[in-house]
N, C-alpha and C positions, 0 to 999 in steps of 0.2 A: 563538487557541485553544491555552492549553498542555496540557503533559501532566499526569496526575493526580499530586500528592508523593505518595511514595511513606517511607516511617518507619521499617522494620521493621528488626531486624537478628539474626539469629540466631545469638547468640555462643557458641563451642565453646574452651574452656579447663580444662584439669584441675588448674591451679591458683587453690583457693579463693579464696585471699586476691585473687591479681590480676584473677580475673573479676569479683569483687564490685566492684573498686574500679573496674574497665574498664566495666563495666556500667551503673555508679552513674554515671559521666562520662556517658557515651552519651546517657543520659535526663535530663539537666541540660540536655543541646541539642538536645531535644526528642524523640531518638529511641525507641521504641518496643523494646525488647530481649528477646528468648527466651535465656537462658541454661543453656548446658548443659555438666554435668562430664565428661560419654562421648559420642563421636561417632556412637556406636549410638542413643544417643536421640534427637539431634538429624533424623538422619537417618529415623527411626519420624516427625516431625512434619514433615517437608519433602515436600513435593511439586513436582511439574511448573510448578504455575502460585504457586508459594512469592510471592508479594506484597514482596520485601525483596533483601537480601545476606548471604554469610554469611563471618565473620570466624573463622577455628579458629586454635589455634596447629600449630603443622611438628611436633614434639615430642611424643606423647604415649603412655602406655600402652593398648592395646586398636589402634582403627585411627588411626593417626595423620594428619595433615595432607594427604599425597600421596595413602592411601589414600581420606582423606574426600572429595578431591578426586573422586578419579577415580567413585566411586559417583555425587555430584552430576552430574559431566558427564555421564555416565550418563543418570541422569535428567532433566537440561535441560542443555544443553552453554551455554545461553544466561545460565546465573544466574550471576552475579559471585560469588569466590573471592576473600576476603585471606588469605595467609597471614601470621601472626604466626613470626618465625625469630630466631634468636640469631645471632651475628656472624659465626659459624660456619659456620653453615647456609646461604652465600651463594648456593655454587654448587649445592644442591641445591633451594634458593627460584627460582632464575633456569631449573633445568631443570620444575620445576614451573610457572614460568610459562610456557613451552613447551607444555607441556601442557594448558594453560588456565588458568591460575589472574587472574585479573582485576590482581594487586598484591602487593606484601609491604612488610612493616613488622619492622625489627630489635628487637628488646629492648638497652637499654632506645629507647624513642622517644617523642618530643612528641606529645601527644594531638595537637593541631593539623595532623599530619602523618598521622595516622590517620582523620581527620576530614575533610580533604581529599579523601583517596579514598575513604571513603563516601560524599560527595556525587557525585563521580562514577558512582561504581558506581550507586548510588540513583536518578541518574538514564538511566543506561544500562539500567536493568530496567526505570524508567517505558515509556521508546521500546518497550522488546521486548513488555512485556505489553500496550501500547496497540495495537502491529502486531498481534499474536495476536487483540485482541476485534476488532479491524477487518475480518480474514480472515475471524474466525467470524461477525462479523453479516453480511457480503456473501456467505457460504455457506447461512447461514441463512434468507435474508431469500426466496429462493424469486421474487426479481422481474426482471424485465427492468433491468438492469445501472442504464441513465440514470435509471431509475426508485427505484434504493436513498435512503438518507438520512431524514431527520427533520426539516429546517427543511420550513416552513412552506409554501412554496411548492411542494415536490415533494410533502406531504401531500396539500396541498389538490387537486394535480392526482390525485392516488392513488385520494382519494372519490370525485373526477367520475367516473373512469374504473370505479370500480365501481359508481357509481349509472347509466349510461350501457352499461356494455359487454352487457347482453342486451335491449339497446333496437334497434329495427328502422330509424334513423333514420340518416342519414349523417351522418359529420363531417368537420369538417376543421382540418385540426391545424396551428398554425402557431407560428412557430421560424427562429431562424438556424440557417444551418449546422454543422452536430456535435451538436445537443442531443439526438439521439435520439427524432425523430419518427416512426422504423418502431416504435421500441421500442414507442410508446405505441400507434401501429394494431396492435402483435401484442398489446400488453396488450389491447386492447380485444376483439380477436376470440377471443382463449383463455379470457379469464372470462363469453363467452356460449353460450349453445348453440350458435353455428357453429364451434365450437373443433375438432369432429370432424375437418371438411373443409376445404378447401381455402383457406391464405392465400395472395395471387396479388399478389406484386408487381411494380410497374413502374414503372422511371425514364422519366418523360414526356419529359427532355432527350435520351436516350441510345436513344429510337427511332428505327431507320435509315431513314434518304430514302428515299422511293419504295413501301417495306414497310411504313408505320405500320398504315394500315389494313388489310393481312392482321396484322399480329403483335399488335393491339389486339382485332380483331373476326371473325379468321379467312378461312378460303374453302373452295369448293369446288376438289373435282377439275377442271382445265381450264379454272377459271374467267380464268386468263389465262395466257397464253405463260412456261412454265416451272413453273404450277400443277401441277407431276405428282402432288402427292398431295394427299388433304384436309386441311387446316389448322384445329388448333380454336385460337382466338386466348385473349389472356388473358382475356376478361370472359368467355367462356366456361368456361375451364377454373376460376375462382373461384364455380361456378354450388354455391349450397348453402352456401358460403364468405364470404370477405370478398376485396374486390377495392384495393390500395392504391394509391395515385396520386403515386407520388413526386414532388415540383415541379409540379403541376400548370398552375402558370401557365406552364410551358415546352411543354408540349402544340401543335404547332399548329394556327390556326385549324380548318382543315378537320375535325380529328378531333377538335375541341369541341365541333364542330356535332352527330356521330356518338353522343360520350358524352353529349350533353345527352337523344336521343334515350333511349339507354339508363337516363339515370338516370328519363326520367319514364315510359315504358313498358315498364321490367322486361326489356327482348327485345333481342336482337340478330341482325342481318342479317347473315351473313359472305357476301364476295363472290362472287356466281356462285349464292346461293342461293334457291329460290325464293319463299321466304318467310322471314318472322325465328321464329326459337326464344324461347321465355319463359326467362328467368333470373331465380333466388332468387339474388341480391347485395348485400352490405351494403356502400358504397364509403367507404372510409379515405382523403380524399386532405390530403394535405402542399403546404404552401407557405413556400420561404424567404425569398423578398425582401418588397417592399412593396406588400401586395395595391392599395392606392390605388393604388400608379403603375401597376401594371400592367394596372388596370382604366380607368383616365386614358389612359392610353397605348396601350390594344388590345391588350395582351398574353393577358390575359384576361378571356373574354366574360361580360360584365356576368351573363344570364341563367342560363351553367354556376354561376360563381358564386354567386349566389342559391339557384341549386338545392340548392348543395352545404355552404351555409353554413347547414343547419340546426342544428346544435350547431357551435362554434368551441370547440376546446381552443389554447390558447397554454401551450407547453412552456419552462419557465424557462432563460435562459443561466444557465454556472455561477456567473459575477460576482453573479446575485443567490442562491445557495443554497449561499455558501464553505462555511458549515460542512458540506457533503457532500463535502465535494472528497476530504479525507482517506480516505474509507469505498470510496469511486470508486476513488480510485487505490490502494486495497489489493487492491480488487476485480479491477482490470485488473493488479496485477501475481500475484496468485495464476493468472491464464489465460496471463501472458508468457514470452516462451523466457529460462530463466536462466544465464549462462555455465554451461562444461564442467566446472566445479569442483564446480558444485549449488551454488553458497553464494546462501543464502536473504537477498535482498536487504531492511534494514532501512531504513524512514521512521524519518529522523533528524530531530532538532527543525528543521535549516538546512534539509531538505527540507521541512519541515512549514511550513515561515516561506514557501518559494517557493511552494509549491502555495496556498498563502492570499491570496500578495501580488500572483500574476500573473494577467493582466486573461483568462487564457483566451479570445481571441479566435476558435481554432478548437472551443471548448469541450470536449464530451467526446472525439471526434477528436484533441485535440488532445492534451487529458491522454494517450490509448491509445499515440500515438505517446512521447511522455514517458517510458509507462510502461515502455515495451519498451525502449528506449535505457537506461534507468535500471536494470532488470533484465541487460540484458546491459554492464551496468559500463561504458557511454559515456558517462556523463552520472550527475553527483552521488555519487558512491563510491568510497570509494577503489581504488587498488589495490592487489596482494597486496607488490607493493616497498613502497608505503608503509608497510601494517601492520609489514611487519617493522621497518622503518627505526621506527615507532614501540616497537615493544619493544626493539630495541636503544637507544635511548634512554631508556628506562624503565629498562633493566637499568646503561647508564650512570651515569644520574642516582646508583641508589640506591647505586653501588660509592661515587660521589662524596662519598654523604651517610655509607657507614661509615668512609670516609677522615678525613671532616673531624671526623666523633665521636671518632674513636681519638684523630686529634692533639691535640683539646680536653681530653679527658678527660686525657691523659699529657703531658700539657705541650709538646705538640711532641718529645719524647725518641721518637727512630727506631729506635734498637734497643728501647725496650719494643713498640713497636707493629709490628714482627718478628715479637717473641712470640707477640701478643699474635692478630696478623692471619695467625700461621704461613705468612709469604710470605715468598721470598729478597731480600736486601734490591734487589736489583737489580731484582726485579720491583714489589718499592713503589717506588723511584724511577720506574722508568716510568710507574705507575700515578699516581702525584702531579704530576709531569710533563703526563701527559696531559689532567689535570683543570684545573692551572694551581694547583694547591697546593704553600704553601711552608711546611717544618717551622717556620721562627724567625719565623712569622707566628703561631704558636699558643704559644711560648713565656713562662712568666710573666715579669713584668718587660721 
C-alpha cells in the first residue's frame, strides 16, 4: 500500500518574469502550481491540511521568506519550506533552516536541483497527511480498537456482530492469541440492550487452585473454613449483563460440569447455599487454540461445547486484514507514552513497508507492543543526534555546491571568488579544503 502522490506546490516570488518561467517548469513535470506575487495572499489560501509544499523566495518586499516561514510553521510546523536565496544569503538560509525551513536553493540553480527537493518534500507531506487521516479515522471511527479497518474480513465480522449483538443467544468467539476476542464480546454486549449492566470477565486459565468454584459461582457466609463473608462470584455479579469466558477450553473439568449447569438452567448455586438463584446472562466465551484437539483430547467437554457453540464468530489474524495494520497502529500510537520532548512520532514509508511485511505472529498485542517502543524512540526513528547530523549535512552539501558554482562560473580565479563570496581568503581555503575542492580544477584550458 503506498502513499497518495501528492502535485501541489504553492509558489511565492515577486519576480514576474522568474515565477512565470519557474512555474511554467514545475507543470512540465507534472506539478500542479498556485503562483503568488505577495506572501500575504498566498498565505489567505494555505491551510493546516495544505495538500502540497511551498517554495517562496528569502528576498522580498511586504513579508519576506523568514517571515512567511515563520507564519506557516505557525500554522502546520509539519508543511515543507523551500527557501529560494542568492549567494549571499547563506548564512541566513542555514539559520532559517534551523528554524524550520525543509531546504534552499541559491540563484541562479539547476531546476534539476530544485526538483529533487520537491520530491522530497512531496513526499514527506504524503507520510504527514496520511498519519493525520489515519489518527482521525481511528478517533472517529467510535469502535473497539481490533475492530477499526475496511478489508473485508473485519467488515464482515462488524455486520455479524451488529446483526447478533441484541440477540439472546451465546457465542463463542474464536482467534489466536492478540486478535482481540474481548474486543468483539464488548462489541457485542454494548450494541445490545445489556449495554446498561454488567460486563463480567474472566480468564478461565488464571483461576486460582482451590478457589475456582467460589470465584466462578460464589458462597455463603461459613460455607467453608475461612468463608467469613458472602461471596457473590462472577456469573452472578454478570446477572442482567454479559458474562465473558476468556480461554474457555482452559476451565477445569470440574467447573465445566458447574457452567454447563448454568448455561442450561439460567441459575446458579454458590456454595453453602440453600438453593440456586435464577440469572439473566448472555455468555461470550473465547477460545484460542484448537477447539478439535482440545475436544479429542478432554480438554474441553464435548457437551459445554455444544451448548456454547450456538453462533461461532472467528476473529481475523492481522496476516489476513494487512491493509488495517496501518490504521491500527496509528490508533495504538495516538493511546502510547511519547518521549519527554512530545515529538509526535511519524509512520514513515520503511515503517509502513514493516508493518505490511511482518507476519504479526503476536497480532494486535503485538503491534501495541511495537507501538509503544516506536513512540518512545526504541525502535524505527531516529534520533535527535541523527536529525541534526542530518542538517548539518544538508547545510554542508549546499556551502559545497556554492563553492563549486563560484569556481565554475570565475574560472577557478580565487580572488574574484573573495569578492565575490566576501570571505577572507583564508577561510575559502579552508572551506575548499574541507570539501576536497581544488581551484585549477575549474580553470579554462
Amino acid at each position: 500500500m503506498e502513499f497518495p502522490r501528492l502535485e501541489t506546490v504553492a509558489l511565492i516570488e515577486d519576480d514576474d518574469d522568474f515565477r512565470s518561467a519557474l512555474a511554467e517548469r514545475m507543470e512540465v513535470e507534472g506539478l500542479t502550481v498556485r503562483a503568488y506575487r505577495k506572501a500575504e495572499t498566498a498565505l489567505a489560501d494555505i491551510d493546516a491540511d495544505f495538500p502540497g509544499v511551498v517554495v517562496t523566495d528569502l528576498r522580498m518586499p511586504g513579508l519576506d521568506g523568514r517571515q512567511t516561514l515563520s507564519r506557516l510553521q505557525a500554522l502546520d510546523p509539519a508543511l515543507p519550506v523551500i527557501l529560494i536565496t542568492g549567494h549571499g544569503d547563506v548564512a541566513e538560509a542555514v539559520a532559517a533552516m534551523r528554524g524550520g525551513a525543509y531546504d534552499f536553493v541559491a540563484k541562479p540553480f539547476a531546476f534539476e536541483r530544485l526538483s529533487e527537493s520537491l520530491t522530497r518534500a512531496l513526499e514527506k507531506r504524503a507520510l504527514v497527511l496520511d498519519n493525520r487521516r489515519l489518527t482521525a479515522l481511528s478517533s472517529e471511527a467510535g469502535l473497539e480498537l481490533p475492530l477499526l479497518g475496511d478489508s473485508p474480513a473485519i467488515r464482515s465480522l462488524r455486520a455479524t456482530i451488529a446483526q447478533i449483538a441484541d440477540a439472546r443467544m451465546d457465542v463463542l468467539i474464536e482467534g489466536e492469541t492478540g486478535v482481540g476476542k474481548e474486543a468483539v464480546a464488548r462489541a457485542l454486549h454494548n450494541g445490545g440492550r445489556r449495554r446498561p449492566h454488567p460486563f463480567v470477565a474472566v480468564n478461565c486459565g488464571a483461576l486460582p487452585d482451590g478457589l475456582i468454584e467460589s470465584e466462578l459461582f460464589g458462597h455463603e457466609l461459613g460455607a467453608f473454613a475461612g468463608a467469613l463473608r458472602r461471596r457473590v462470584g462472577h456469573v452472578e455479579r454478570a446477572h442482567n449483563g454479559s458474562l465473558f469466558l476468556d480461554a474457555v477450553e482452559t476451565m477445569p473439568t470440574a467447573a465445566q460440569v458447574k457452567m454447563l449447569r448454568v448455561l442450561e438452567e439460567r441459575e446458579v448455586h454458590p456454595i453453602g447455599a440453600s438453593e440456586p438463584r435464577a440469572v439473566d446472562i448472555r455468555v461470550l466465551a473465547s477460545a484460542t487454540g484448537d477447539l478439535d484437539h482440545a475436544l479429542s483430547d478432554g480438554q474441553l467437554r464435548e457437551d459445554l461445547y455444544y451448548r456454547l457453540n450456538v453462533v461461532r464468530l472467528r476473529v481475523p489474524p492481522l496476516r489476513e486484514r494487512r491493509d488495517d495494520i496501518p490504521l491500527l497502529f496509528a490508533s495504538l500510537l495516538a493511546r502510547a507514552p511519547i518521549k519527554a520532548d512530545g515529538d509526535t512520532p511519524i509512520i514513515t514509508d520503511d515503517v509502513r513497508s514493516r508493518l505490511l511485511e511482518h507476519a504479526w505472529p503476536g497480532n494486535i498485542r503485538e503491534l501495541s507492543h511495537f507501538a509503544q517502543r516506536f513512540a518512545l524512540g526504541l525502535e524505527g526513528r531516529e534520533t535527535a543526534g541523527e536529525q541534526e547530523r542530518g542538517l548539518v549535512d544538508r547545510v554542508a552539501q549546499f556551502e559545497k555546491r556554492i563553492l563549486k558554482d563560484t569556481l565554475e562560473a570565475l574560472g577557478g580565479n580565487v580572488n574574484d571568488a573573495i569578492l565575490q563570496l566576501k570571505l577572507p581568503r583564508k577561510t575559502l581555503y579552508d572551506k575548499l579544503k574541507r570539501h576536497n575542492l581544488k581551484p585549477g580544477d575549474f580553470r579554462n584550458g
